[in-house]
C-alpha positions as CSV (number, residue, x, y, z in Angstrom):
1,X,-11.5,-0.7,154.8
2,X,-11.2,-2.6,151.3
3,X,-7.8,-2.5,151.0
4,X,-7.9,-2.5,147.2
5,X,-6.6,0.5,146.3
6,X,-3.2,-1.0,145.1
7,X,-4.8,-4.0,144.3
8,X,-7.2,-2.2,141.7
9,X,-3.6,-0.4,139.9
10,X,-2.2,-3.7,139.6
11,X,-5.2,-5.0,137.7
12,X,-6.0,-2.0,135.8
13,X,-3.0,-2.7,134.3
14,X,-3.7,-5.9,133.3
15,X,-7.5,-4.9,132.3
16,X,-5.6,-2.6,129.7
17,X,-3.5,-5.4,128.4
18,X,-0.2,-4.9,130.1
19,X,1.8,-6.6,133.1
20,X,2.4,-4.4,136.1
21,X,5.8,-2.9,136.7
22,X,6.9,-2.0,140.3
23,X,10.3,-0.2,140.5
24,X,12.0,-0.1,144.0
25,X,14.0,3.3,144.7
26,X,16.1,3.9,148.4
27,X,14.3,6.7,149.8
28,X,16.9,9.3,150.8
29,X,19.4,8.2,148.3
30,X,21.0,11.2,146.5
31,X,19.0,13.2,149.3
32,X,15.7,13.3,150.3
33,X,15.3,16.8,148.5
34,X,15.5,14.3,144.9
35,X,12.3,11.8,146.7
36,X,9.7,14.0,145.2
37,X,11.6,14.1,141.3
38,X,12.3,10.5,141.7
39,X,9.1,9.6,142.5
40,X,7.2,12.1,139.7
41,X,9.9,10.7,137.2
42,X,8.7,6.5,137.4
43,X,5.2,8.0,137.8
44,X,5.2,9.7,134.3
45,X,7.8,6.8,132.9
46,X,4.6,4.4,133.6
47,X,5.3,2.6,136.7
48,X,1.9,1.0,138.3
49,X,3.6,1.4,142.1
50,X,6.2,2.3,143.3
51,X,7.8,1.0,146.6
52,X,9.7,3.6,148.6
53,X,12.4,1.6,150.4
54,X,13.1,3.3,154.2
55,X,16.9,2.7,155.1
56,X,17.6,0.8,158.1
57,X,21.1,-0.4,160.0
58,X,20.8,-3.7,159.5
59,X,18.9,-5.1,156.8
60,X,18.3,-9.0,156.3
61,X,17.0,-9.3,152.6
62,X,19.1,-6.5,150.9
63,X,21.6,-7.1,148.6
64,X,25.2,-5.0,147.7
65,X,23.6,-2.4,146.1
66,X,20.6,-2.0,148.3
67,X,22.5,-1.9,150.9
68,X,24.9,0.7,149.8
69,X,22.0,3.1,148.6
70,X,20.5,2.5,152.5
71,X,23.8,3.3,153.9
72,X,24.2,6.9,151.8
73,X,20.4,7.3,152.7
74,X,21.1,7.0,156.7
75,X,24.2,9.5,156.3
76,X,21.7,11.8,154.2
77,X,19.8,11.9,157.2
78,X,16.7,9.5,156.0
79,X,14.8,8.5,158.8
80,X,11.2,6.7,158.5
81,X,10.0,10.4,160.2
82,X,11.8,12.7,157.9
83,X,10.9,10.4,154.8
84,X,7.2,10.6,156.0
85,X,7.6,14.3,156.3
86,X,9.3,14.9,153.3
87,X,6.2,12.9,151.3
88,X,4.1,15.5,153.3
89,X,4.6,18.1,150.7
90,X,4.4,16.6,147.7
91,X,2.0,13.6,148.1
92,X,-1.0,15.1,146.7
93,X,0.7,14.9,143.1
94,X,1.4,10.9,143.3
95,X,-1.6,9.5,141.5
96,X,0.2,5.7,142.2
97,X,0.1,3.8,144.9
98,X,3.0,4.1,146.8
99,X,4.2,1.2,149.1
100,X,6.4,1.4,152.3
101,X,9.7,-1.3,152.7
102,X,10.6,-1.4,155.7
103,X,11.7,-3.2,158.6
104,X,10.0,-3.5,161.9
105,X,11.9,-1.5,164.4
106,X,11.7,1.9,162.8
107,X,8.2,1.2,162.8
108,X,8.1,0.2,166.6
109,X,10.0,3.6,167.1
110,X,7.7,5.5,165.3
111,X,4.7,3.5,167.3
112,X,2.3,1.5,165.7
113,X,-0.9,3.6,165.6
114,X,0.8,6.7,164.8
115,X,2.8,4.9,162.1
116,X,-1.0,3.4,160.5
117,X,-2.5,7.2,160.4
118,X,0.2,9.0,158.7
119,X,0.4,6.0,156.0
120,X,-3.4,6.5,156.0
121,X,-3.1,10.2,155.8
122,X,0.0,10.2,153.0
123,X,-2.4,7.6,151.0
124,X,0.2,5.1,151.2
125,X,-0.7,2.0,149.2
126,X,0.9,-1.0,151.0
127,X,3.2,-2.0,153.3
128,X,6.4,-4.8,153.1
129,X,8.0,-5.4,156.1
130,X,10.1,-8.4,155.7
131,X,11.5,-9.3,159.0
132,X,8.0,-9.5,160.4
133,X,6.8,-13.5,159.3
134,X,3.4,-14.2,159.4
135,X,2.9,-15.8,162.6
136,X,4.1,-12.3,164.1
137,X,1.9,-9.8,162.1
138,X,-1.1,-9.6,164.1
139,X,-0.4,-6.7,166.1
140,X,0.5,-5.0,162.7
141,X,-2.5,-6.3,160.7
142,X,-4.8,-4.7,163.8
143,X,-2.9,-1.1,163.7
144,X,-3.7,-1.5,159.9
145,X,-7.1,-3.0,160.3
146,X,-8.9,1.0,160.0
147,X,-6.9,2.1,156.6
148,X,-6.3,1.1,153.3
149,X,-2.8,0.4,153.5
150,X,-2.2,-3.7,152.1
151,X,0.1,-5.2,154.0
152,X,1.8,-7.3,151.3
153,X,3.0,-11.2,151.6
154,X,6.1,-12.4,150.8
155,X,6.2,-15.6,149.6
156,X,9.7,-17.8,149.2
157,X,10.8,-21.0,146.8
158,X,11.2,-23.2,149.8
159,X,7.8,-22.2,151.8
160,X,5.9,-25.1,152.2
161,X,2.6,-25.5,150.8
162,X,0.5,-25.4,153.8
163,X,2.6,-21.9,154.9
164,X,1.9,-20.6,151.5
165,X,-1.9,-21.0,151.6
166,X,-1.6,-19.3,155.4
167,X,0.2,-16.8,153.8
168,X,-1.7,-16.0,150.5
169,X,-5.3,-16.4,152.5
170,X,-3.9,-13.5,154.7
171,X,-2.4,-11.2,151.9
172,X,-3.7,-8.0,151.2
173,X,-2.6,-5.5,147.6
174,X,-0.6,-8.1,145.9
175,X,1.6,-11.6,146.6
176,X,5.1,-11.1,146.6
177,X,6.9,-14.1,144.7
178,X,10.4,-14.4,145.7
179,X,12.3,-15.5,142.3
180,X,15.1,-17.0,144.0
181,X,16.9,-18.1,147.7
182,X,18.7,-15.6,148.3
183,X,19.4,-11.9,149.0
184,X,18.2,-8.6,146.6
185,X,20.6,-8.3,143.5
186,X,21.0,-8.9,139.7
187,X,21.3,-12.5,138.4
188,X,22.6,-13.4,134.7
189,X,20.1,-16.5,135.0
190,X,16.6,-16.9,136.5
191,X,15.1,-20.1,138.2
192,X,13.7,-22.3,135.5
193,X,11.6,-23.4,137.8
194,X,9.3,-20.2,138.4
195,X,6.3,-20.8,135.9
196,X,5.4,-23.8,138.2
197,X,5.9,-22.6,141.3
198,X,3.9,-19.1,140.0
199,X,1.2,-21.2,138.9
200,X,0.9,-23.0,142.4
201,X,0.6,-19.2,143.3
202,X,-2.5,-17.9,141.6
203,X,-4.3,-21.3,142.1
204,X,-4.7,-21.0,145.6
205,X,-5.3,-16.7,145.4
206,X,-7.2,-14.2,143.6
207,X,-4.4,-11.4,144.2
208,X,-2.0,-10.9,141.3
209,X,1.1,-11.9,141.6
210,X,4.2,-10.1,141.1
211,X,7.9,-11.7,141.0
212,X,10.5,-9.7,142.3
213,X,14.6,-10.2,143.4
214,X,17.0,-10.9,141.0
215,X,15.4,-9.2,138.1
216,X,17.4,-6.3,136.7
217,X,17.9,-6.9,132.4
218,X,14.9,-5.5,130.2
219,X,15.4,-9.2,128.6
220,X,14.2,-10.7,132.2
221,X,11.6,-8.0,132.4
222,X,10.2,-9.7,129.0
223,X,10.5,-13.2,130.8
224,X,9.0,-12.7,133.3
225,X,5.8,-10.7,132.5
226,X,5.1,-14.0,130.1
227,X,4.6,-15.9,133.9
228,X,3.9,-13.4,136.1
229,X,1.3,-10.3,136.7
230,X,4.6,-8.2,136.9
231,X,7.5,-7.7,138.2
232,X,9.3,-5.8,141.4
233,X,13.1,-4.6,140.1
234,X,15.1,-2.8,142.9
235,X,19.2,-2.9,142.6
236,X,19.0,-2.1,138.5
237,X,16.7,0.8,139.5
238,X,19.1,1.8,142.3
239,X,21.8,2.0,140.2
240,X,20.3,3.5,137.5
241,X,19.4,6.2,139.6
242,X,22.5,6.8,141.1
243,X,24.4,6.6,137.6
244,X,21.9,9.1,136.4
245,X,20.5,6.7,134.1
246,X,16.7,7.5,132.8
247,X,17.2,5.6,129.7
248,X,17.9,2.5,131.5
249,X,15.1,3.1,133.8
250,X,12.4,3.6,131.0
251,X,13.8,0.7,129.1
252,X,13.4,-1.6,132.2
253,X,9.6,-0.3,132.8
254,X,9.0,-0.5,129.1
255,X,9.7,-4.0,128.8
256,X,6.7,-4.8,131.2
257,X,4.4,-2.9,128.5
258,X,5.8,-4.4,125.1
259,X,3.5,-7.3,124.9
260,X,0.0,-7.0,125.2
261,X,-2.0,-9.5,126.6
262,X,-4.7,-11.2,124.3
């Protein structure tokens, strides 16, 4: 398999002069019965991808609000099977790529090579699973191997060089650029050291790259599509969502699409 699938979205997106947006929504949040609106809503507000977080006990990168949204998800009854199920009905109508956050044990649970045919099946996109480094991922990278399901690289501020190349080499759909050391969540201020360490990025791989954490202001949208492919927001999107916000939402997916690129 290519893998390219939400590789090609992301530069689409920038063939047609505009930086990727990829909002982040709790999957069972509100319910499972609002996935399917939720979804079809950021697909029609012009999201490139979207990624689907699955709710789990005891998460390591979340931040407040994340974590809140996983904990109403779990006592809505969200489980990586129901959420797979509940995509069964609808997923023929998603025309975006759609990519899985997850950690590793509900994906142990599940088993890994029934896990990679249903993600195969749904059309899923690309995968994040961010308690699983690198060095560990074979075993996932081989139950992937036969679909076209990326599994994505994260990539941090303090990863060394060498790592990064490892990292980058090995990535599949898009790089993940952490913006900042730290958990999920808004920031009033943004690294001012991201441009380079972006740069360093994109010389050593031909995958866009796409900044994500901390980002939750249409303002830092703006900012950060002038250094990046796009951008990843999850807790302002969260929130939105569970303020019953659209506006907010389509102003923070708009902001990816107000400059064109020359």
């Amino acid at each position: 398999m290519t893998k390219r699938k939400l590789e090609q979205a992301i530069v689409s997106c920038l063939n047609n002069g505009q930086k990727a947006f990829v909002p982040y929504i709790m999957a069972g949040d509100g319910g499972l019965d609002k996935l399917k609106d939720r979804i079809l809503f950021l697909q029609k507000a012009g999201a490139t991808a979207i990624e689907l977080g699955i709710p789990f006990s005891d998460p390591v990168a979340d931040g407040p609000t994340i974590q809140q949204a996983g904990e109403r998800a779990l006592q809505n009854g969200a489980t990586l099977k129901n959420i797979m199920r509940e995509l069964e009905d609808f997923f023929h109508e998603v025309t975006i790529p759609l990519i899985l956050m997850t950690y590793y044990n509900p994906i142990l649970s599940y088993g890994l090579s029934n896990f990679a045919k249903d993600c195969h099946h749904l059309g899923i996109g690309g995968l994040i699973v961010p308690d699983v480094p690198y060095e560990e991922s074979e075993s996932l990278r081989t139950a992937l191997s036969e679909t076209d399901v990326a599994l994505v690289p994260l990539v941090s501020l303090t990863s060394p060089k060498e790592r990064i190349k490892k990292i980058v080499d090995a990535g599949e759909g898009f790089i993940y650029a952490v913006s900042i050391n730290g958990i999920t969540g808004a920031r009033t201020e943004m690294n001012n050291n991201l441009g380079e360490y972006l740069s360093s990025i994109k010389e050593i791989s031909d995958l866009p790259v796409m900044v994500g954490f901390g980002i939750s202001t249409p303002d830092q949208v703006e900012k950060m599509t002038e250094i990046a492919d796009g951008v990843i927001v999850g807790s302002a999107i969260v929130e939105a969502f569970n303020e019953g916000d659209s506006e907010q939402i389509k102003n923070l997916i708009n902001a990816s699409k107000s400059k064109i690129i020359s």
